[in-house]
C-alpha positions as CSV (number, residue, x, y, z in Angstrom):
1,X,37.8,117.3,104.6
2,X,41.5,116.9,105.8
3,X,43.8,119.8,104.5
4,X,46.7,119.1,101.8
5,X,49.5,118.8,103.9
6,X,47.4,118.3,107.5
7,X,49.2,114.8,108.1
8,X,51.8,113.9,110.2
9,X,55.2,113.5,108.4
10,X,59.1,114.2,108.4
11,X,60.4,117.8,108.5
12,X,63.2,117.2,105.8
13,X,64.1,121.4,105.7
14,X,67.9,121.8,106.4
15,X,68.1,124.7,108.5
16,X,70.8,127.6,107.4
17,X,73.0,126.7,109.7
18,X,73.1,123.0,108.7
19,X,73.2,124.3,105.4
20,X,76.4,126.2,106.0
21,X,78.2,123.2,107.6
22,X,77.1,121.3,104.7
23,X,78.4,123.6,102.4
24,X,82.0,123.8,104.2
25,X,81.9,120.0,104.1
26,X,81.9,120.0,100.1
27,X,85.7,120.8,99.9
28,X,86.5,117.9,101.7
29,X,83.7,115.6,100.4
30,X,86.1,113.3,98.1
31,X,88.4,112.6,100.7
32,X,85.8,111.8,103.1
33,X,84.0,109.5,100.3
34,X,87.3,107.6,99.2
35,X,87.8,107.2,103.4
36,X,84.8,105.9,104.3
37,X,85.0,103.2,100.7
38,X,88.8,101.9,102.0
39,X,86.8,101.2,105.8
40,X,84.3,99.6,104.0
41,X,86.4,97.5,101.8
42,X,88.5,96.4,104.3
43,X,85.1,95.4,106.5
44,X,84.1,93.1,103.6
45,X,87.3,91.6,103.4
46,X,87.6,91.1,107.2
47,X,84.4,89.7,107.8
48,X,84.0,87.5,104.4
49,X,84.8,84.2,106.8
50,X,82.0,84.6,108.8
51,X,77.8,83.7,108.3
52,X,77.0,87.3,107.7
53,X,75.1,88.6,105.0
54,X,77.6,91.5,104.0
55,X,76.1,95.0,102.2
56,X,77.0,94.4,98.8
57,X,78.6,96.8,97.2
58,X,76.3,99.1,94.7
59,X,78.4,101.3,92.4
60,X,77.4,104.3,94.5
61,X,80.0,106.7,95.1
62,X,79.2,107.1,98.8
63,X,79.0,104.5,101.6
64,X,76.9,106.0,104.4
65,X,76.8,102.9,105.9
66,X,77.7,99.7,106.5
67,X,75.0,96.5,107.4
68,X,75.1,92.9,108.2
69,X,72.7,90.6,109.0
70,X,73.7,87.7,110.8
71,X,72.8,84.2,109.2
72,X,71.5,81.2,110.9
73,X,70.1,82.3,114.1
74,X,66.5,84.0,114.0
75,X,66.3,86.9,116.3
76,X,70.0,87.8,116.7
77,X,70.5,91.1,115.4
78,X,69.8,92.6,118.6
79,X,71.6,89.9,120.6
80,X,74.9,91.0,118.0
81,X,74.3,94.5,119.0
82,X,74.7,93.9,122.5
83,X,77.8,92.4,122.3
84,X,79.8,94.1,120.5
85,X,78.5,97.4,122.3
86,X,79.8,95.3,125.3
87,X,83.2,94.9,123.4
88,X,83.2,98.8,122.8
89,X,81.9,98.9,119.3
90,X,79.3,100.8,118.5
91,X,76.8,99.2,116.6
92,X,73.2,100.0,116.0
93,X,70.1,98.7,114.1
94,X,70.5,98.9,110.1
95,X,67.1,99.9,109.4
96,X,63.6,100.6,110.2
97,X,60.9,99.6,108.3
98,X,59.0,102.9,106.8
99,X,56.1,101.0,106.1
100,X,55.0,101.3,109.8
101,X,55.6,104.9,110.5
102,X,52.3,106.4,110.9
103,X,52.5,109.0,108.0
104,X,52.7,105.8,105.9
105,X,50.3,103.8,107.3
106,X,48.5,103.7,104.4
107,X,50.5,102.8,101.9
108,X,50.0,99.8,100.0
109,X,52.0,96.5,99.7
110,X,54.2,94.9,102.5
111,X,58.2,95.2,102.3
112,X,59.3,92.7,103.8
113,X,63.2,92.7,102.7
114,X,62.8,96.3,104.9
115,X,60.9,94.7,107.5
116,X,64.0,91.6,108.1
117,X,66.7,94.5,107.7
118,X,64.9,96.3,110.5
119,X,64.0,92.9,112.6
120,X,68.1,91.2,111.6
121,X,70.1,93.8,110.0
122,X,73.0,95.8,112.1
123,X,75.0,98.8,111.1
124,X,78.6,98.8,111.9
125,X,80.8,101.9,112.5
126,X,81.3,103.5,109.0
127,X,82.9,107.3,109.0
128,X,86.0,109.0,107.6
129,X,87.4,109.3,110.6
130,X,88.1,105.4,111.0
131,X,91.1,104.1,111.0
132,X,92.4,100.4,109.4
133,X,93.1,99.3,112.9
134,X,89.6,100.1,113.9
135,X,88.0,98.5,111.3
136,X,89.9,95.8,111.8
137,X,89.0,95.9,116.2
138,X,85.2,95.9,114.4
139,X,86.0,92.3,112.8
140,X,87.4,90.8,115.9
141,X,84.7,91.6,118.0
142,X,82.4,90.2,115.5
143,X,85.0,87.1,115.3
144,X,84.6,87.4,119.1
145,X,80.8,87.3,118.8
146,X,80.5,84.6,116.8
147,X,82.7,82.1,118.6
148,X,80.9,82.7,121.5
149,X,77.6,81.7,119.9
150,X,75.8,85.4,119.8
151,X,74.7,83.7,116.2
């Protein structure tokens, strides 16, 4: 008989400390919503031209981050990646697919739009302390990218 709890998982506490920071964050937590909503805006309208798949937005009041998968190359979120970490952008993978962490292994069902975000999808640089001018750096080197054939 396994004990409640006996299986591996995430630790999720915050510790005090994190909690402290958090709670020091709060005063500035509109400003750093509204900032990281005008970088995202201006990402969507920088990169509309191009065969990406664009996070839409949701109606949430936060962006934590921002994904695109590139369209018409199998395999090229990775490849993207790469480049524009060669160009000085730092870019990373959107998601993972949960479904095959072990503390889930046995769920039920397949999620396969989570399984192409983690195979395709890439998160671009997304933080209140962005600037216009380095969101719109991000879209060149995507530009950039893309006319070299990276997808």
């Amino acid at each position: 008989m396994q004990k409640k709890g006996a299986s591996a998982a995430g630790n999720h506490r915050l510790t005090d400390l994190g909690a402290a920071l958090g709670r020091a964050q709060l005063r500035r937590l509109d400003a750093i919503v509204d900032a990281r909503r005008a970088r995202a805006t201006e990402l969507r309208e920088g990169l509309a031209e191009l065969p990406l798949e664009l996070q839409r937005e949701h109606g949430a009041s936060n962006a934590q981050t921002f994904g695109v998968v590139p369209i018409g190359k199998a395999g090229a979120g990775e490849a993207l990646i790469a480049a524009l970490r060669a160009r000085g952008i730092q870019a990373g993978r959107l998601s993972y697919d949960l479904t095959g962490l072990p503390s889930l292994a046995g769920a039920r069902g397949e999620a396969p739009v989570a399984g192409r975000l983690a195979r395709e999808g890439v998160a671009l640089p997304l933080h209140a302390e962005l600037r216009p001018e380095d969101t719109a750096r991000v879209c060149e080197a995507l530009r950039g990218a893309h006319a070299e054939g990276v997808w």
